[in-house]
N, C-alpha and C positions, 0 to 999 in steps of 0.2 A: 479380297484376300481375308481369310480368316482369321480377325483378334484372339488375342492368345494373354493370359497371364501366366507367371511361372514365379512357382517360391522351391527355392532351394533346401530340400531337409538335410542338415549336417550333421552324421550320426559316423556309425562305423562303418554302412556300406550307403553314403551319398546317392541321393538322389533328386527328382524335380517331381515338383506336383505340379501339373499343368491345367489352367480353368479358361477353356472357351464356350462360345455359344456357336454350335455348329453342330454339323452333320457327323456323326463318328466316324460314317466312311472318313472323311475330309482328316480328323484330327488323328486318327489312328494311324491314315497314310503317310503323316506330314513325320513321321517317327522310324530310325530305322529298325530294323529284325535284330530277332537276338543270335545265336552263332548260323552260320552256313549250314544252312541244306536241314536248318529244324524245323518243329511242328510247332502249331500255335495249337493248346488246346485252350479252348473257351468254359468257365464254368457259371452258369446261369441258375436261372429258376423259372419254374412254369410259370409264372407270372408276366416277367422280363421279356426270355426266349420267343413270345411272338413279335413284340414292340420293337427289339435292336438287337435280337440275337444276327439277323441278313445282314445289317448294317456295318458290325464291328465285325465280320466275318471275310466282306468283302473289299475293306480296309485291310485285314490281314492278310488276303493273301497276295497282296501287292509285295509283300514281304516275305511271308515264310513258304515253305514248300507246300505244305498243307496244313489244313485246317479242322479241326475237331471237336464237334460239343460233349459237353455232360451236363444231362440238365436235372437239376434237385427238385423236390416238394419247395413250397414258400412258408413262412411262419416261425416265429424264435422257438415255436415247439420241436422244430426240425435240428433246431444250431446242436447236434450231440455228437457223440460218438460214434453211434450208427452212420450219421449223414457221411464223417469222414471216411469209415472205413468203407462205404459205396462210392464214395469220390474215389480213394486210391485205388480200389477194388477196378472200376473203372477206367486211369491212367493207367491201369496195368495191360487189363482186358485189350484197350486200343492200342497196346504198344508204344507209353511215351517213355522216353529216354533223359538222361540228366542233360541232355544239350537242347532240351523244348522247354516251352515257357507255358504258362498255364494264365489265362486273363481272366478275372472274377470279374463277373459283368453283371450288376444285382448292388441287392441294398446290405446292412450289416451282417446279415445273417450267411450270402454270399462271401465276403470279404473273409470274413473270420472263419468261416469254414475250411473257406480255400487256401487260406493262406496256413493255417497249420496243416491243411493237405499238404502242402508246398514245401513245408519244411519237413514233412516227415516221409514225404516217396523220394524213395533211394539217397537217403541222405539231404536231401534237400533240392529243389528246380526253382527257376527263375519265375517269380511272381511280380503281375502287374495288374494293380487296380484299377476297375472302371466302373467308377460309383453311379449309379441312376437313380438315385436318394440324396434329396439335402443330407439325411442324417449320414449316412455312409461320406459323403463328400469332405463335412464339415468333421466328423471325428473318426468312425471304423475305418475306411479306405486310408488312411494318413496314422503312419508312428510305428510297424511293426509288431502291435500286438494283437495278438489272434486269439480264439479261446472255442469252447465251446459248452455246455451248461450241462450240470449234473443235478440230480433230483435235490440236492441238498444243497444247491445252492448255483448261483449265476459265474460266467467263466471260469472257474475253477479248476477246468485243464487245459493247458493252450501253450503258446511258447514267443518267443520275439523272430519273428523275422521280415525283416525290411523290404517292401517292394524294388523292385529297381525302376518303377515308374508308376507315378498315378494319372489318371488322365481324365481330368472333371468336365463333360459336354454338359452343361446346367441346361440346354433344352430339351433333354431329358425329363427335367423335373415338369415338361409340361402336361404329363401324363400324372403328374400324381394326384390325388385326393385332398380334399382341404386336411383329413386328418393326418397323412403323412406328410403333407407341407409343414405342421404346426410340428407336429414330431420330429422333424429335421429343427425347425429353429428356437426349439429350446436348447440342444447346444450350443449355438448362435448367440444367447443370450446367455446361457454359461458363462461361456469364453468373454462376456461382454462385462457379465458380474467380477470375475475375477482378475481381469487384467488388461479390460477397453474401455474408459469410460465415454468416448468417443462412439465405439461402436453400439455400446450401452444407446447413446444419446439418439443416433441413428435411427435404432430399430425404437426407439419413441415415436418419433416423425412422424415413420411410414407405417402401413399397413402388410403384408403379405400380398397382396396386389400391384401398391407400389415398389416394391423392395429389389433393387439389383442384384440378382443373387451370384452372378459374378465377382460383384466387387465382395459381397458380403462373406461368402465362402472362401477368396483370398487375403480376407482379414483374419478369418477364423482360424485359418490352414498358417497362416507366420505367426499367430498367438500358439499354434499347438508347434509349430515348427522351433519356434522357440524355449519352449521346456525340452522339447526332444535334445535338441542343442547339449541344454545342461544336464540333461539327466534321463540319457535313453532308455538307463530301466530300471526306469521306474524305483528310483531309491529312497527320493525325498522330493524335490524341486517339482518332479513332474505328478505327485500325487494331487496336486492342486487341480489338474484339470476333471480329478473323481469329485470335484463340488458336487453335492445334489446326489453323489452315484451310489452310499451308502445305503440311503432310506429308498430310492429309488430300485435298487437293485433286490433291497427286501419288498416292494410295493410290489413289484415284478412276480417275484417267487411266492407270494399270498395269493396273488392272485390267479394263479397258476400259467404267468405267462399272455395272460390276457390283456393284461396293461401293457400299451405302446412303452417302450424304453423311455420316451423322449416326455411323454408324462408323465410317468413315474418320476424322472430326473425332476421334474416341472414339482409336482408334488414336494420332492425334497428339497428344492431349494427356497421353497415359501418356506416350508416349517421351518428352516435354518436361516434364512435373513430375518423373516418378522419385519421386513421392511415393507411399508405401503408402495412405494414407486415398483419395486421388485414386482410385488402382487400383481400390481395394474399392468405393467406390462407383458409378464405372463397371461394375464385374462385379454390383455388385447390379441394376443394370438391364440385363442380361444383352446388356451391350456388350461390345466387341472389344478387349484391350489391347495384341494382338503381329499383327505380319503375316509372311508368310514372303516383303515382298519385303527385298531388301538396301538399306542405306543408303546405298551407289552410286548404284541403279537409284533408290531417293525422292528422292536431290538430282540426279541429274540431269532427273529427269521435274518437279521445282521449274524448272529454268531457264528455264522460259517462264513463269513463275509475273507475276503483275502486280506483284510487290512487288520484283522484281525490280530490278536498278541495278549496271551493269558487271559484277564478280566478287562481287559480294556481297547479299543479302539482307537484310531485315527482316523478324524474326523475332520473335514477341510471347513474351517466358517469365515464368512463373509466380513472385512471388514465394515467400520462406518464408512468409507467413502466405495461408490462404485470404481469398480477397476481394481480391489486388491480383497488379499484373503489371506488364510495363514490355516498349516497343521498342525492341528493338536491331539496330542492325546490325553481320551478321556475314557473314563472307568463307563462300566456299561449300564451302570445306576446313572451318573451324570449322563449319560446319551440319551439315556431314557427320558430322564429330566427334560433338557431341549425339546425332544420331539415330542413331549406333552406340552411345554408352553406353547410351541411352535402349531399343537395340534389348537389348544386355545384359541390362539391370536386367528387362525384361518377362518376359525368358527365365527369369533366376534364378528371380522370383516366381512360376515357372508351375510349377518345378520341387521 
């Protein structure tokens, strides 16, 4: 019989995030349909779509009447406006209606695409995630928030809306690349820095070969299920889980998109801990801790940043003790500051 975890996210429309290791047919059928006599449309990526597009398809239709792809381009180059409005363009073309459901089956870029599709055809349809990336598992597929990227800068138009189901098959990940494995568990080690020191301790241990990624993605997923809890949007409480996402989100946009998310993040939370143990364990999962752009060029490419507020920022930093952190706002001279000591300290430790 197929093991199953489940963490409860408690927000305004409730739901389960589910982490097994199995077959998606198997997890997808074990789930009922959503209203009588709908569609299930699936929305993928050319990447995805040959590996589990069959899979979660014929899972679905044990359930729904029938079944429907749309499949995107792959790459955060894609995550735009364009993408959505050929996604809806799309749900229209095939005839979906407000009583079908649309399943993102794909990494972040999937997720957040589809899910502000989701919220914005016909007022809104039933959206459910199915993450085939640590990184989507462990943060984009989980919390409701969607977005997609504008030249001036990362998510900056997007909206909240809640899946009414996640459904994490981590044998999935066994398709991925050592670099998108590393890219997934820097959130991992996010969510580790600021409020596990336990799971902190864990991902010392082990390697990414030995690592349970079951268990590790249902720690991740009640650390994030838990800010959601207290603060589903994003007012205060849950700005903690953007550790690392400032600098990271401007490393992104310098680079025109070419840095992994998950390095970037990696990048920014060296230059804001300064802590050695932090360093070493990002470099054990053969992350990134220095970049060659200037701490000029990262605060100014932050000023379009959503956290943004006249000359000044909020900024998540790490306490001294693993497991905790705090926001603070700070002027964008003082940001700058940090991220040049921050740039210092990476340089020393490389040398």
């Amino acid at each position: 019989m197929l093991q199953m975890k489940s963490v409860r996210v408690e927000c305004s429309s409730p739901y389960e995030v589910v982490i097994c290791d199995g077959l998606l047919t198997e997890v997808v059928g074990a789930f009922p349909a959503g209203k009588e006599g709908s569609t299930a449309y699936v929305l993928t990526d050319e990447n995805v779509a040959p590996l589990y597009l069959d899979s979660l398809e014929t899972g679905l239709r044990r359930s729904f009447r029938d079944v429907k792809a749309v499949v995107i381009a792959s790459g955060e180059e894609h995550k735009t406006l364009d993408t959505v409005g050929h996604i809806l363009g799309e749900l229209a073309r095939l005839g979906a209606t407000r009583s079908d459901t649309l399943f993102c089956l794909g990494g972040g870029v999937v997720t957040d695409t589809g899910g502000l599709a989701a919220a914005l055809y016909m007022r809104g349809i039933d959206v459910v995630n199915v993450p085939t990336t640590i990184l989507a598992a462990a943060d984009a597929a989980v919390g409701g928030k969607n977005g997609v990227d504008l030249p001036t800068g990362k998510n900056l138009v997007g909206t909240f809306k809640q899946p009414k189901r996640v459904i994490c098959d981590v044998s999935a990940f066994t398709t991925l690349d050592n670099m998108n494995i590393s890219n997934g568990i820097a959130e991992i080690i996010k969510c580790g820095i600021i409020a596990d020191q336990e799971l902190f301790e864990l991902l010392e241990r082990n390697t990414s070969d030995t690592l349970d990624f079951a268990d590790i993605i249902t720690r991740s997923v009640k650390i994030k299920a838990d800010f959601i809890r207290k603060d589903e949007f994003d007012n205060g409480e849950r700005a903690k889980l953007n550790f690392g996402h400032t600098v990271g989100h401007a490393i992104e946009k310098l680079s025109g998109y070419k840095t992994p998310h998950g390095f970037a993040v990696a990048i920014g939370m060296a230059l804001l801990c300064q802590n050695s143990r932090v360093t070493r364990l990002l470099q054990r999962y053969e992350l990134p801790v220095a970049t060659e752009f200037t701490s000029e060029q990262i605060v100014n490419a932050a000023m379009n940043d959503k956290k943004k507020d006249g000359d000044s920022i909020n900024v998540i930093f790490p306490s001294e003790n693993i497991g905790e952190c705090r926001v603070k706002r700070v002027t964008f001279a003082k940001f700058q500051r940090e991220v040049e000591s921050g740039l210092v300290y990476v340089r020393d430790c490389k040398t």
